[in-house]
N, C-alpha and C positions, 0 to 999 in steps of 0.2 A: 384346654380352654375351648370353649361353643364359636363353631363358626356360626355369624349372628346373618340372617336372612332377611333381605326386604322384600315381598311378594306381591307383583302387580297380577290381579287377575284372584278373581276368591270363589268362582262358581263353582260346579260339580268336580271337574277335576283336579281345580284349584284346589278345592276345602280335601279332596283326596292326598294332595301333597302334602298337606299341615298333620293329615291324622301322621301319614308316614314319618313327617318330621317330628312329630312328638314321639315317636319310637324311637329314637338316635340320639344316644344322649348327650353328644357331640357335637348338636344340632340345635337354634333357636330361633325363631322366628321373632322379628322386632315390630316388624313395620307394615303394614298391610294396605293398599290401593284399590279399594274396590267400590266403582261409583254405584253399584245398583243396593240399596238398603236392605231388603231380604237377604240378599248375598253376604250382604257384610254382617249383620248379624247373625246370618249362622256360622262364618269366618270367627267373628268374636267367642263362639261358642267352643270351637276348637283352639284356639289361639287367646285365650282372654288375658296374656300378658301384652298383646302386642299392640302397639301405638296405629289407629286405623289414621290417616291420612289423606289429602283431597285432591293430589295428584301425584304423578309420578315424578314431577320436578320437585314437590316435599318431601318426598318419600327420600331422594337423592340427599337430599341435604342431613341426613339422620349422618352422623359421621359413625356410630358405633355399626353401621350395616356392613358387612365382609363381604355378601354376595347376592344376586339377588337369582330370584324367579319368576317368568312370565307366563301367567295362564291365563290369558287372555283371548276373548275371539280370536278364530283363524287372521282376520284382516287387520288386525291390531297389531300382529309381533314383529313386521319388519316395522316401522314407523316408528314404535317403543325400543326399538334395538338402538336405533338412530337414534333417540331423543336421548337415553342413557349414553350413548358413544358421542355427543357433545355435549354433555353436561358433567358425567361421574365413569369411565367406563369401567364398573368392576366385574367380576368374572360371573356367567348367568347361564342360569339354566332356563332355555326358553321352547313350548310346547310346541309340539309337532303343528301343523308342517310349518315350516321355517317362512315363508312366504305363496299367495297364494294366484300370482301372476305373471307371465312369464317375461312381461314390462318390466319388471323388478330384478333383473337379473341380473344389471348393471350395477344397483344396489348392492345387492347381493355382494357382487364382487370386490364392491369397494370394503362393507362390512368384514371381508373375509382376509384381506390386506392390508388393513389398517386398525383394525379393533386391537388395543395392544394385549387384551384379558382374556384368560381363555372365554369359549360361546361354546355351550354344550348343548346340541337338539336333543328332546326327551322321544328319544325312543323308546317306548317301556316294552315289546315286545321282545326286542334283544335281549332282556333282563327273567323272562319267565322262567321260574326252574327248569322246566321240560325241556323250554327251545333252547337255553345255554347246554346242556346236558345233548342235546342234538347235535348245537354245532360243535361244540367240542370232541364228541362223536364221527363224528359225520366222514373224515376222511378215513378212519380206519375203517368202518364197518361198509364202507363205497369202494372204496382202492381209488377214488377220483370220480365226484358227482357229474355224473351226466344230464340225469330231468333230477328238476324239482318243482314239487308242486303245493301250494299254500293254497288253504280253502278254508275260508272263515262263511260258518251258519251262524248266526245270530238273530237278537231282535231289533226292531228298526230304531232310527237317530230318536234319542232323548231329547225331551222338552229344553232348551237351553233360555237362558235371559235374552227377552227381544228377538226369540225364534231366528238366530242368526245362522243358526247350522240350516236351514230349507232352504237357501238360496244361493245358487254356486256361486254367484259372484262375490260371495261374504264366506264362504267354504276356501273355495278354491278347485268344486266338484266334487262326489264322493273318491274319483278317482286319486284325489288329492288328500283330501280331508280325513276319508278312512286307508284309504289304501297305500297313502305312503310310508306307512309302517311294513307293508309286506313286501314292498319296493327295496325299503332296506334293509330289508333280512337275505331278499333273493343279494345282492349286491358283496351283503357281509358273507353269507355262506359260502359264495361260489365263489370271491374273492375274483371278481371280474367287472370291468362294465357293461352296461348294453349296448347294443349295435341295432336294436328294430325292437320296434314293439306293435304286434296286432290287437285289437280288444272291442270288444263288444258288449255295452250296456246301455241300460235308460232304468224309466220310470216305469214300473209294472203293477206294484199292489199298495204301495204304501204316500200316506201324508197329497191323496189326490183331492181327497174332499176335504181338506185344509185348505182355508184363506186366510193370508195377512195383510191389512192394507189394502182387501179387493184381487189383492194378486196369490196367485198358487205357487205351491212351492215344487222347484223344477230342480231340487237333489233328489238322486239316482239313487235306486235302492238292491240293483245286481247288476252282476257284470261277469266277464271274463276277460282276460288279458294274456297273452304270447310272448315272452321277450326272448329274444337270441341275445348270447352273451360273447363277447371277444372271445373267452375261453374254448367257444365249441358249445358249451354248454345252455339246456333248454329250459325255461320255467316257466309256469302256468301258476297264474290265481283265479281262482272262484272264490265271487263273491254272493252272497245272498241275506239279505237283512228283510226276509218273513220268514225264517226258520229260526224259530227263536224254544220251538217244542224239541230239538234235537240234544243229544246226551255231552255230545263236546260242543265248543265252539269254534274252535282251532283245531285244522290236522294239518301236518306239515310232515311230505314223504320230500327221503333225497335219495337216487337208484344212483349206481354204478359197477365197475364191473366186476364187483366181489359181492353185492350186496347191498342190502335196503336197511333205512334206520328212519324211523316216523317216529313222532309224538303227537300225542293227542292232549288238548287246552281243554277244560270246560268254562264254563261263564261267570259272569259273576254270581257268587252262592245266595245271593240276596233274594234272583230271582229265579232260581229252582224250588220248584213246585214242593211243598211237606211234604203230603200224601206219596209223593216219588222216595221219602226216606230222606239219606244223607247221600248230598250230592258226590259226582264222581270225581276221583283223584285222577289226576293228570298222572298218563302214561309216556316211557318214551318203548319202543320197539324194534329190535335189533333183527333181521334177517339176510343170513347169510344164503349165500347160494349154493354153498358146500361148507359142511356138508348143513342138509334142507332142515328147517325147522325157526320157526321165530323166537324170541327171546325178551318176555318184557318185564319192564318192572316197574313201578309204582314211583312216583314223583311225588312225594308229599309235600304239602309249603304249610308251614307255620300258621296254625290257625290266627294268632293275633293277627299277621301281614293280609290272610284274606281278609280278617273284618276291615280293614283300614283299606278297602279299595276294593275295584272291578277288575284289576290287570294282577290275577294271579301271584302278587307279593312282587312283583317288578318293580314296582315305585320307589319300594325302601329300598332293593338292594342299589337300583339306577344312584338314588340320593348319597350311598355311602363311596358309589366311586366317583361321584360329581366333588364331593369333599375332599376326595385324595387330591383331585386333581385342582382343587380351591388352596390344600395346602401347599401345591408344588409336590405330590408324592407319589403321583399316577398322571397320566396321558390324559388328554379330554379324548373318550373314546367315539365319541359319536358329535365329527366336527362341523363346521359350514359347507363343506362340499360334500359332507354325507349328506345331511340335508337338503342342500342344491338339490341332489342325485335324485334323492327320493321325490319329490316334489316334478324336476322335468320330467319324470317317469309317469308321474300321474298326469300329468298336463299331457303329455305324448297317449297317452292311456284315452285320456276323454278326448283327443281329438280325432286319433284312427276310430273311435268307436261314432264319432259324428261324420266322419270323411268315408267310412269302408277303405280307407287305405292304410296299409303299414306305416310307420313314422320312423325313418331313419336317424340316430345321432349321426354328427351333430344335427341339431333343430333349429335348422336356417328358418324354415316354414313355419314357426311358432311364434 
C-alpha cells in the first residue's frame, strides 16, 4: 500500500521531490500547500492527482495523508515544523537547513524532545552515488581519515519566488543555506564533532547589481572554512558559485595513512553545455600509497533519477529510506541534531568569517 504525502512548499526543489515521488511506486502525493500560483501550477502539472490546498492547517486535516514534506523557504521550516507539531504531528521530511538562526536553538531543542514522529532533515548529498560509495569506502582505502576536504564549483543562487534566497536573514547565509550540506557530510564521514572552526567569505562577483525593494542582496557567493574535529581530524571546504564552466561540481578527497579515495560530482545535466557532448559521469578514485598507483571507476546513476532533479539521483534514493523509516523499517538517518549540527556549523562559518576569529564549540558567543 502507497505511503500518501502532504507537501508544504512546491517551488524548484519542491516540484524536484514530486518528480522523485512519482518514481516510487510506494509513494503518493495527496495534498499540496503552495501559496504562490505559478508554483502551484506547475506542482499541478507533476502531481495532477493531488488535492492543492490554502494552508497548512487544511492541508493537516486531509486524514488519508501518512506523512508529510516541507520545501519551503529557508525561514519557513522551523515555524511550519511547530505549526504541524500542535496540530497533526506526523512523521516529515523537512529541507535543509533545519533553521536559520541561532535564536532558535531553544526551539530546536524543544522540537527534538518532544516531536513524538520521526523528523528527517533532507540531506541529499549524503545520498549521491559517488559520496555513499566514498563514505562507505572511506575507512578501508584511509586506514583512518586524517584531512578531508569538499569543494563544491558551481553556478550562482537560482532565481527563487520572492528572491528569498539573496538575503541572509531569510537564508540563514550562504554559510547556512549552501553549505550546511557539506557541514554534514564532514560530521557523517569522520564520525566526529567539531571543536573550532576558521572561514573566510563574502560577496565577490555575483547578484551585485541586483535590487529588490531598493535593497542589494548581501548573500555570499565564495568562501573557505577550517574545522578541527574532536577526532584529531582536519576538513576544509571551498566554496565558489562563479564557476559554473568547470567539468565536476563536487570533489570530495579523504587522506589517511594508507591512502586517498575522492569522488568527483558533476552538475546538473540540464545545464551542461551540448556542444561539450554528453556530460561527465561521476567518479569515485581509490589511491593507495602502496603499493602507488590510483584506481577509478565510473559512478553511473540512472538516467531517469538525473532527469528528475539537480542532486545527482540523491532525492529518490533519500525518499526510499525516509519511507522505511515512515514504515517503522529503518532509522531516520539524518535526525534533528544532525541538522542542529549542520546549521551551527554554518552560523559559526559566517561568523569567524565577519569576526577574523575562530569559533569555538560550544558557541556561547553566538
Amino acid at each position: 500500500m502507497a505511503v500518501h504525502y502532504g507537501v508544504i512548499g512546491c517551488g524548484m526543489m519542491g516540484q524536484e521531490h514530486l518528480r522523485n515521488l512519482a518514481l516510487l511506486p510506494d509513494a503518493e502525493v495527496v495534498a499540496i500547500f503552495e501559496p504562490d500560483a505559478v508554483m502551484r501550477a506547475r506542482a499541478a502539472e507533476v502531481a495532477p492527482n493531488a488535492r492543492m490546498v490554502g494552508s497548512a492547517a487544511e492541508l493537516l486535516a486531509i486524514e488519508a495523508i501518512d506523512c508529510l514534506l516541507i520545501a519551503s523557504p529557508n525561514h519557513f521550516h522551523l515555524g511550519q515544523l511547530e505549526e504541524i507539531a500542535a496540530i497533526r504531528p506526523l512523521p516529515v521530511l523537512v529541507e535543509k537547513p533545519l533553521f536559520t538562526n541561532a535564536a532558535d536553538i531553544a526551539r530546536i531543542e524543544i522540537l527534538r524532545e518532544k516531536y513524538p514522529a520521526p523528523i528527517w532533515v533532507a540531506m541529499e548529498y549524503r545520498y549521491m552515488p559517488p559520496v555513499a560509495r566514498l563514505i562507505a569506502e572511506a575507512e578501508a582505502a584511509t586506514g583512518g581519515i586524517r584531512m578531508l576536504t569538499i569543494r563544491e564549483h558551481r553556478f550562482p543562487f537560482l532565481k527563487k519566488v520572492g528572491d528569498w534566497n539573496r538575503f541572509n536573514d531569510q537564508t540563514g547565509g550562504t554559510m547556512v543555506e549552501k553549505c550546511c550540506h557539506f557541514f554534514d557530510l564532514m560530521r557523517l564521514i569522520l564520525k566526529s564533532d567539531p571543536v573550532r572552526i576558521m572561514a573566510s567569505g563574502g560577496q565577490a562577483v555575483n547578484h551585485a547589481d541586483e535590487r529588490y525593494d531598493g535593497l542589494q542582496p548581501d548573500i555570499w557567493d565564495h568562501g573557505y572554512a577550517i574545522v578541527d574535529f574532536a577526532s584529531g581530524a582536519r576538513a576544509m571546504l571551498e566554496l565558489c558559485m562563479f564557476a559554473e564552466g568547470s567539468r565536476y561540481q563536487e570533489e570530495i578527497s579523504a587522506v589517511g595513512p594508507l591512502g586517498k579515495i575522492e569522488c568527483k560530482v558533476p552538475g546538473p545535466g540540464r545545464f551542461w553545455p551540448e556542444h561539450l557532448g554528453a556530460p561527465p559521469v561521476a567518479k569515485v578514485i581509490v589511491s593507495p600509497r602502496e603499493p602507488q598507483g590510483p584506481r577509478a571507476v565510473d559512478i553511473p546513476v540512472d538516467p531517469t533519477l538525473l532527469d528528475a532533479g539537480d542532486h545527482n539521483g540523491s532525492t529518490f534514493y533519500q525518499h526510499q529510506r525516509f519511507l522505511r523509516a515512515v514504515r517503522g523499517n529503518g532509522p531516520v538517518e539524518v535526525t534533528v541534531d544532525d541538522g542542529r549540527w549542520a546549521v551551527l556549523m554554518g552560523l559559526a562559518a559566517q561568523q569567524s568569517s565577519q569576526t577574523g576569529q575562530a569559533v569555538k564549540f560550544p558557541m556561547a558567543q553566538l
